[in-house]
N, CA, C and O atoms as a GROMACS GRO file, in nm:
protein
  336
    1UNK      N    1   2.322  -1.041   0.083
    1UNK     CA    2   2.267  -0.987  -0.040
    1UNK      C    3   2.198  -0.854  -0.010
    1UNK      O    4   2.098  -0.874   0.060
    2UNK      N    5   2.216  -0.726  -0.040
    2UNK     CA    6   2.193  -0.618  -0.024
    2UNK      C    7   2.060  -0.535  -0.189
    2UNK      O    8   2.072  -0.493  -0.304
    3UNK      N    9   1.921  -0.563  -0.057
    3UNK     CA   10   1.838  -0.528  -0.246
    3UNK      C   11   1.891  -0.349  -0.241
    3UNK      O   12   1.938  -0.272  -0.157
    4UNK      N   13   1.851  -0.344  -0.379
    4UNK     CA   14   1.885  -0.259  -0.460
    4UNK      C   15   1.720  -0.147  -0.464
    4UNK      O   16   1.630  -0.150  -0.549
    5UNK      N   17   1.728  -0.079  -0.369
    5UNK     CA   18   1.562   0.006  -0.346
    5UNK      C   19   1.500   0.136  -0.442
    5UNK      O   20   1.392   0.193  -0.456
    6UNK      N   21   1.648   0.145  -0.504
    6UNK     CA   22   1.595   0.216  -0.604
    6UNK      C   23   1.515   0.161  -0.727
    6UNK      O   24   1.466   0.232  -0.815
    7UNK      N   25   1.509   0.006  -0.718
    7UNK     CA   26   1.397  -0.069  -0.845
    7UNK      C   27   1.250  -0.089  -0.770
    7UNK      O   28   1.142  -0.119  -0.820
    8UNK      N   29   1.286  -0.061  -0.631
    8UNK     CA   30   1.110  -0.121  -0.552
    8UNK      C   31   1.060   0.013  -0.610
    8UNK      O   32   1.124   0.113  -0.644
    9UNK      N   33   0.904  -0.017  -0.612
    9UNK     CA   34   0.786   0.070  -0.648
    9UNK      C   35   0.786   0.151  -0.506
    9UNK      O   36   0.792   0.107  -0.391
   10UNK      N   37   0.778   0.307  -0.564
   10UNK     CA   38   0.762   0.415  -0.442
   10UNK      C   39   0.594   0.424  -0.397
   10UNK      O   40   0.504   0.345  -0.422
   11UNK      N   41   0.589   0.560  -0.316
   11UNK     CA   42   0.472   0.580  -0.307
   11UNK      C   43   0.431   0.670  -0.405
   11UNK      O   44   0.317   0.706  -0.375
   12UNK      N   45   0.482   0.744  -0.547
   12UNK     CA   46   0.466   0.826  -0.608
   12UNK      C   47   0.447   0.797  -0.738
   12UNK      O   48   0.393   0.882  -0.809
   13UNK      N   49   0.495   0.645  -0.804
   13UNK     CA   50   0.475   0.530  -0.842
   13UNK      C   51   0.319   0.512  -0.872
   13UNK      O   52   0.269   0.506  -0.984
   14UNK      N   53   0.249   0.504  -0.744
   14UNK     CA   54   0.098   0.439  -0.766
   14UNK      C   55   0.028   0.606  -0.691
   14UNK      O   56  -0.059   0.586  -0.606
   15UNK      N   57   0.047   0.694  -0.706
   15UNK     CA   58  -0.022   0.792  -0.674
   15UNK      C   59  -0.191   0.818  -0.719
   15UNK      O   60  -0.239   0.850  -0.827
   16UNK      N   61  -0.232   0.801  -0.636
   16UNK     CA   62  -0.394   0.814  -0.694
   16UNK      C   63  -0.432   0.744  -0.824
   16UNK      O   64  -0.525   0.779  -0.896
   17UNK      N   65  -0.321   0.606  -0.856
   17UNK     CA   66  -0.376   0.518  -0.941
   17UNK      C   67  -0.420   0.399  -0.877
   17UNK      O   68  -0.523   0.352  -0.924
   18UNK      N   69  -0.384   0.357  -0.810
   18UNK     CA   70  -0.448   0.252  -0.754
   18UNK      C   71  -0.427   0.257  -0.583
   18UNK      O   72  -0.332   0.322  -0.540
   19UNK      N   73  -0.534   0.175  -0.472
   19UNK     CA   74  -0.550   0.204  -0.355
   19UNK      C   75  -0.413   0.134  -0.311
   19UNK      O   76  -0.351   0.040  -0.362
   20UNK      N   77  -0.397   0.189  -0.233
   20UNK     CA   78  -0.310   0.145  -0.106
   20UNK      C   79  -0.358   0.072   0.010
   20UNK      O   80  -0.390   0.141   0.106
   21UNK      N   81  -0.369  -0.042   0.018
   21UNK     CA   82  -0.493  -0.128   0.119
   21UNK      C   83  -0.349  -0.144   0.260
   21UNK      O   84  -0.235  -0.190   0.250
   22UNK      N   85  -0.417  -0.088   0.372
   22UNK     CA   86  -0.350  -0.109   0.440
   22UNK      C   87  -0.424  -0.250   0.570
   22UNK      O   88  -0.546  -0.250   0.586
   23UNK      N   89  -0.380  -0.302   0.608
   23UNK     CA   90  -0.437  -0.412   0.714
   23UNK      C   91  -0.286  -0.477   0.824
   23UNK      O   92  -0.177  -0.534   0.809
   24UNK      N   93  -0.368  -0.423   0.928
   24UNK     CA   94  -0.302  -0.476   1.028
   24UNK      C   95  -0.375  -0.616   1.078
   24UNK      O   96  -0.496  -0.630   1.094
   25UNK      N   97  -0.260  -0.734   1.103
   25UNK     CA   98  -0.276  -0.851   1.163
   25UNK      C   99  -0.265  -0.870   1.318
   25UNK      O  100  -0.256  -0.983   1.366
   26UNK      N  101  -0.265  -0.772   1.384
   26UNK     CA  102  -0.304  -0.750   1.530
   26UNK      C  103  -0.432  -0.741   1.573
   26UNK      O  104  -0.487  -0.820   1.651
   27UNK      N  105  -0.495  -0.616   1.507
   27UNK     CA  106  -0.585  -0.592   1.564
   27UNK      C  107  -0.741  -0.589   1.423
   27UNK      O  108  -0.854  -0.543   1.441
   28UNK      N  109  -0.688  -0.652   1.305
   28UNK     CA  110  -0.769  -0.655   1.204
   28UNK      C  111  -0.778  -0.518   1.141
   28UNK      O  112  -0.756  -0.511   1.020
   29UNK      N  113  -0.794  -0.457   1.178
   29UNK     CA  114  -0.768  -0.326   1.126
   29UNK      C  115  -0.799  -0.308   0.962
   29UNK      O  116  -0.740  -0.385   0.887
   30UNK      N  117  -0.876  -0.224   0.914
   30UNK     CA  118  -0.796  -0.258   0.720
   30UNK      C  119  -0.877  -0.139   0.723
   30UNK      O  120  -0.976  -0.118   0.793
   31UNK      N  121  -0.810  -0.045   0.618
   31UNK     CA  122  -0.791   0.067   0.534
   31UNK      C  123  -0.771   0.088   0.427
   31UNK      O  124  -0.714  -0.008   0.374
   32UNK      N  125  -0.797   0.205   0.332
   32UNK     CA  126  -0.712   0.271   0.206
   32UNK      C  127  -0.622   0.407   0.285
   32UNK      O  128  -0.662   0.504   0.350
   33UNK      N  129  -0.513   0.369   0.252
   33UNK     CA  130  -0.439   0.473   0.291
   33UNK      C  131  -0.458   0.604   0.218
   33UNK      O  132  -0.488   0.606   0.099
   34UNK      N  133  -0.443   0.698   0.279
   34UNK     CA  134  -0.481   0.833   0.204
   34UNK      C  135  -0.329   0.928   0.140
   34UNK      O  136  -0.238   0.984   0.202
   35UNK      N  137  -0.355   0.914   0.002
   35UNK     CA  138  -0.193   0.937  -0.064
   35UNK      C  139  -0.167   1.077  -0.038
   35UNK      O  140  -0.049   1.108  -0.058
   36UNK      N  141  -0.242   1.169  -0.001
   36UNK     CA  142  -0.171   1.317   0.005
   36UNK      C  143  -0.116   1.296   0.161
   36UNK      O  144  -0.007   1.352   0.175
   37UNK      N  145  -0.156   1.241   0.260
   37UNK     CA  146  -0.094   1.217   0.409
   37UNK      C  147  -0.027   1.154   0.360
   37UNK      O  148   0.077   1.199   0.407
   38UNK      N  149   0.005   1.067   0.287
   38UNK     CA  150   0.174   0.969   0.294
   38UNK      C  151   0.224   1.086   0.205
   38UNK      O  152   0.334   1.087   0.259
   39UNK      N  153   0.233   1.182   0.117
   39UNK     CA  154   0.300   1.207   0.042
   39UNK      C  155   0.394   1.369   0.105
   39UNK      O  156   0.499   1.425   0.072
   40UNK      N  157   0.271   1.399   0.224
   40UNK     CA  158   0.312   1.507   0.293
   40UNK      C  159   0.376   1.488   0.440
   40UNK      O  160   0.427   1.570   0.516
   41UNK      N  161   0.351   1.330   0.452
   41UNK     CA  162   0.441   1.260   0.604
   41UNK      C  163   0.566   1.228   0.558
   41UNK      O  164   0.676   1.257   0.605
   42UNK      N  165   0.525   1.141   0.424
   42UNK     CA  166   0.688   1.077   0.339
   42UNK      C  167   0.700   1.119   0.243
   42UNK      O  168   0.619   1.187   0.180
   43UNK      N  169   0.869   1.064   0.196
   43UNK     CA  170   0.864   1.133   0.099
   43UNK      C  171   0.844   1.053  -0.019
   43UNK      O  172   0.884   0.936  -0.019
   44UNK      N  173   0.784   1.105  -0.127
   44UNK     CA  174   0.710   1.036  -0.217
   44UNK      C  175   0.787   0.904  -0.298
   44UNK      O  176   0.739   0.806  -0.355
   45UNK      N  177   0.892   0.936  -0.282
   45UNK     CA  178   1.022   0.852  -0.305
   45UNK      C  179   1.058   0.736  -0.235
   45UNK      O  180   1.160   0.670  -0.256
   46UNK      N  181   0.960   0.709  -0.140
   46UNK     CA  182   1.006   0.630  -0.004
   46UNK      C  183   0.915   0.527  -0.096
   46UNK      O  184   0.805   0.550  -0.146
   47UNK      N  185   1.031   0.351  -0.108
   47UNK     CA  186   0.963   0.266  -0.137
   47UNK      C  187   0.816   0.220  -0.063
   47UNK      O  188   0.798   0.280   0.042
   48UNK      N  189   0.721   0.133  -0.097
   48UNK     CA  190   0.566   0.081  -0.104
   48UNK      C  191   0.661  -0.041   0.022
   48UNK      O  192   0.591  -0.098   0.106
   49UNK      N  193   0.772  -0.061   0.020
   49UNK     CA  194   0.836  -0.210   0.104
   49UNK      C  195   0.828  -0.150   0.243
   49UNK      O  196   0.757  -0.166   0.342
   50UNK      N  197   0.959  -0.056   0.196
   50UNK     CA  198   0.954   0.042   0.348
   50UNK      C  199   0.884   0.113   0.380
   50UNK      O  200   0.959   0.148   0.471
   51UNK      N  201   0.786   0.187   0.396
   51UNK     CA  202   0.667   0.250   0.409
   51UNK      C  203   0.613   0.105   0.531
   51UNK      O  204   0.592   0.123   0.651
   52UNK      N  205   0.604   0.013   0.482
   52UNK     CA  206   0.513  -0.097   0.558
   52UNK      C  207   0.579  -0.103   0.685
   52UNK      O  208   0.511  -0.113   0.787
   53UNK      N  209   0.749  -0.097   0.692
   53UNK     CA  210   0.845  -0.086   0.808
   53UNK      C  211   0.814  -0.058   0.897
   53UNK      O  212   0.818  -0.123   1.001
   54UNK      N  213   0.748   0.123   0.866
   54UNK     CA  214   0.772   0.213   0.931
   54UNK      C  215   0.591   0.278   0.948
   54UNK      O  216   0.563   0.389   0.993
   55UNK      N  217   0.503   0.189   0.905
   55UNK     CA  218   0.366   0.241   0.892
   55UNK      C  219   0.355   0.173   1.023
   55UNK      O  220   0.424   0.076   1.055
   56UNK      N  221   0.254   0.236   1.106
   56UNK     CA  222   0.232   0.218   1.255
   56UNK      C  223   0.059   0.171   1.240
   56UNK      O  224   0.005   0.173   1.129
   57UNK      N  225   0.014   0.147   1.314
   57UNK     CA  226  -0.114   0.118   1.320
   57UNK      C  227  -0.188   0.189   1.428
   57UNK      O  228  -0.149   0.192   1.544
   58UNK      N  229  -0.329   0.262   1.371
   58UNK     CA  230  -0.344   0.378   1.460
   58UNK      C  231  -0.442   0.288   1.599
   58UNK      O  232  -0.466   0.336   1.710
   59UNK      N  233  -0.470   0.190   1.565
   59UNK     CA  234  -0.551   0.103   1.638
   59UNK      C  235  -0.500   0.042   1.768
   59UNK      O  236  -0.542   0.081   1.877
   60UNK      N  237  -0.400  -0.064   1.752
   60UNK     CA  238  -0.348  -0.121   1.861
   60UNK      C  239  -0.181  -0.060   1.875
   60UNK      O  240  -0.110  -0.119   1.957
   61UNK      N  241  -0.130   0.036   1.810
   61UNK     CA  242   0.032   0.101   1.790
   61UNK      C  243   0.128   0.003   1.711
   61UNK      O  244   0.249   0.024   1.713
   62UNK      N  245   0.074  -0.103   1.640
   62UNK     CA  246   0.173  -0.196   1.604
   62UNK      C  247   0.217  -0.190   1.441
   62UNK      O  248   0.148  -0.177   1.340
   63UNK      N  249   0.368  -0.206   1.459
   63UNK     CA  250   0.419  -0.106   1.293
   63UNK      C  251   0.458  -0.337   1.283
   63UNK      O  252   0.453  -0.381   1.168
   64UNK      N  253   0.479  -0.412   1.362
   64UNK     CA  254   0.542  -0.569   1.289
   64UNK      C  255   0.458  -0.632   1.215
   64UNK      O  256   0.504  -0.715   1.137
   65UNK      N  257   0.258  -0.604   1.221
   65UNK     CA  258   0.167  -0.649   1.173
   65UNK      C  259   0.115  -0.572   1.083
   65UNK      O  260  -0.008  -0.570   1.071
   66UNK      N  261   0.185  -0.503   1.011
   66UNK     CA  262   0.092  -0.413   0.947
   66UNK      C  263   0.139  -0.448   0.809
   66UNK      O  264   0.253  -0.494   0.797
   67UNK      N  265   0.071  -0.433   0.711
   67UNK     CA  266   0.058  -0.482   0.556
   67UNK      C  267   0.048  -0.403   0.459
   67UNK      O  268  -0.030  -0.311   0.482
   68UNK      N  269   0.111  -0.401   0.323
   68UNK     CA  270   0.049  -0.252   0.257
   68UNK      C  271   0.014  -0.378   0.116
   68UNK      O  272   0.105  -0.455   0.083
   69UNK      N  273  -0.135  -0.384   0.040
   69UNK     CA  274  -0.134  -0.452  -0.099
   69UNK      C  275  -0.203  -0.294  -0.176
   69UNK      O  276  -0.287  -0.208  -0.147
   70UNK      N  277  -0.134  -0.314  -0.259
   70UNK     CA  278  -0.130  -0.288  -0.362
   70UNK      C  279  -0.278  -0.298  -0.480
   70UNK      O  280  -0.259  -0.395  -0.553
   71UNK      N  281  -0.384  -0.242  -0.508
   71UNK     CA  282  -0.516  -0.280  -0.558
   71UNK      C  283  -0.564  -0.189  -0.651
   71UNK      O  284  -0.551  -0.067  -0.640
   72UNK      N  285  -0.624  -0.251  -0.748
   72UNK     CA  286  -0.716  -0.164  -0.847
   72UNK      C  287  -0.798  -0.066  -0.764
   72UNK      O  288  -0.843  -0.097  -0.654
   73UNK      N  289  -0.814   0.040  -0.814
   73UNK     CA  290  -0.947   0.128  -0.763
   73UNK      C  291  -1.085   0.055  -0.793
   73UNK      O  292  -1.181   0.028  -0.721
   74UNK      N  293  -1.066   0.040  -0.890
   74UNK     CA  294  -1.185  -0.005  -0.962
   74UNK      C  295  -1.206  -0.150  -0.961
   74UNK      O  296  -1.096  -0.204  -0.973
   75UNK      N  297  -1.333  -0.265  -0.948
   75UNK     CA  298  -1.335  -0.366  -1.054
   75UNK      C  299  -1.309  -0.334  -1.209
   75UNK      O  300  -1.374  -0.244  -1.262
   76UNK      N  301  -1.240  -0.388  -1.262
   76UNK     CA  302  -1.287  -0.400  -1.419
   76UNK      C  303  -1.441  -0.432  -1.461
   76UNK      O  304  -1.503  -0.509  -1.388
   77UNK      N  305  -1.499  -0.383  -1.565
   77UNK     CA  306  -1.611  -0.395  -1.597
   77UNK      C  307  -1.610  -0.456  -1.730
   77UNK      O  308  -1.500  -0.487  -1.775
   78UNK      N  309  -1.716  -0.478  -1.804
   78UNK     CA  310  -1.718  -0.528  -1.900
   78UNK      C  311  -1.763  -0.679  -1.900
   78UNK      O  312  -1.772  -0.747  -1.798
   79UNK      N  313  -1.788  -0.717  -2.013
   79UNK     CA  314  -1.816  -0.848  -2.078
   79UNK      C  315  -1.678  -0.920  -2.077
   79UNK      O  316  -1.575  -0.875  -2.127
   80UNK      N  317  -1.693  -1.060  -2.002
   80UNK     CA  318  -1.608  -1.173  -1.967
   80UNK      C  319  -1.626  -1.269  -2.066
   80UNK      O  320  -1.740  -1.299  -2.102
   81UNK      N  321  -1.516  -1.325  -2.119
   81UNK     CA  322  -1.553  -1.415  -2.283
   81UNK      C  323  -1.555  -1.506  -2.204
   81UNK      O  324  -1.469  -1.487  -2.118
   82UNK      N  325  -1.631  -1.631  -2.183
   82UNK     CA  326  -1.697  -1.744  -2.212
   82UNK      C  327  -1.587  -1.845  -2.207
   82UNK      O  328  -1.527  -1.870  -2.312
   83UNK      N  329  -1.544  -1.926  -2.058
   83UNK     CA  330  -1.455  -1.995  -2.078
   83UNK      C  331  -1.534  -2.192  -2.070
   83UNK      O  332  -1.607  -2.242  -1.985
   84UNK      N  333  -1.495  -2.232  -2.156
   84UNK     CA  334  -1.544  -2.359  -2.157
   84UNK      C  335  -1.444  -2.456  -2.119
   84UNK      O  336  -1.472  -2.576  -2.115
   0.00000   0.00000   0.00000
C-alpha cells in the first residue's frame, strides 16, 4: 500500500500557527522547533511525517527516536460550562 503524501500536513500547513513539539526518546530531549530554520533547511512542502524521518537530534545524533506533535500555541482561555 503506497500513502499518498501529497494529503499529509506539510511544514507550511502549520506555519507559525501552532508549535511544532519536537522530543527525542533517547536522550529526553523536547523542544519547539523553530519554523523559519525548517522552512530555510526544508522545503516548506516537506510533509510534518517525513520531516520526523529525517529530523536528527542535536543531543545524542539520533534521527529513530525523535517525534514531531503537533500543539496549540496557546491554552484556550475562557469560561468552561459546567459539566455534571
Amino acid at each position: 500500500m503506497e500513502i499518498n503524501i501529497s494529503n499529509l500536513p506539510t511544514i507550511k500547513d502549520y506555519y507559525k500557527q501552532y508549535d511544532l513539539n519536537v522530543s527525542c526518546f533517547e536522550c529526553n530531549r523536547n523542544h519547539v522547533a523553530d519554523y523559519d530554520m525548517l522552512i530555510s533547511r526544508f522545503n516548506g512542502d516537506l510533509p510534518i511525517e517525513k520531516l520526523e524521518k529525517i529530523y536528527v537530534c542535536k543531543e545524542c545524533n539520533s534521527n529513530d527516536a525523535v517525534r514531531i506533535r503537533i500543539a496549540l500555541k496557546e491554552v484556550p482561555t475562557g469560561v468552561y460550562p459546567d459539566h455534571f
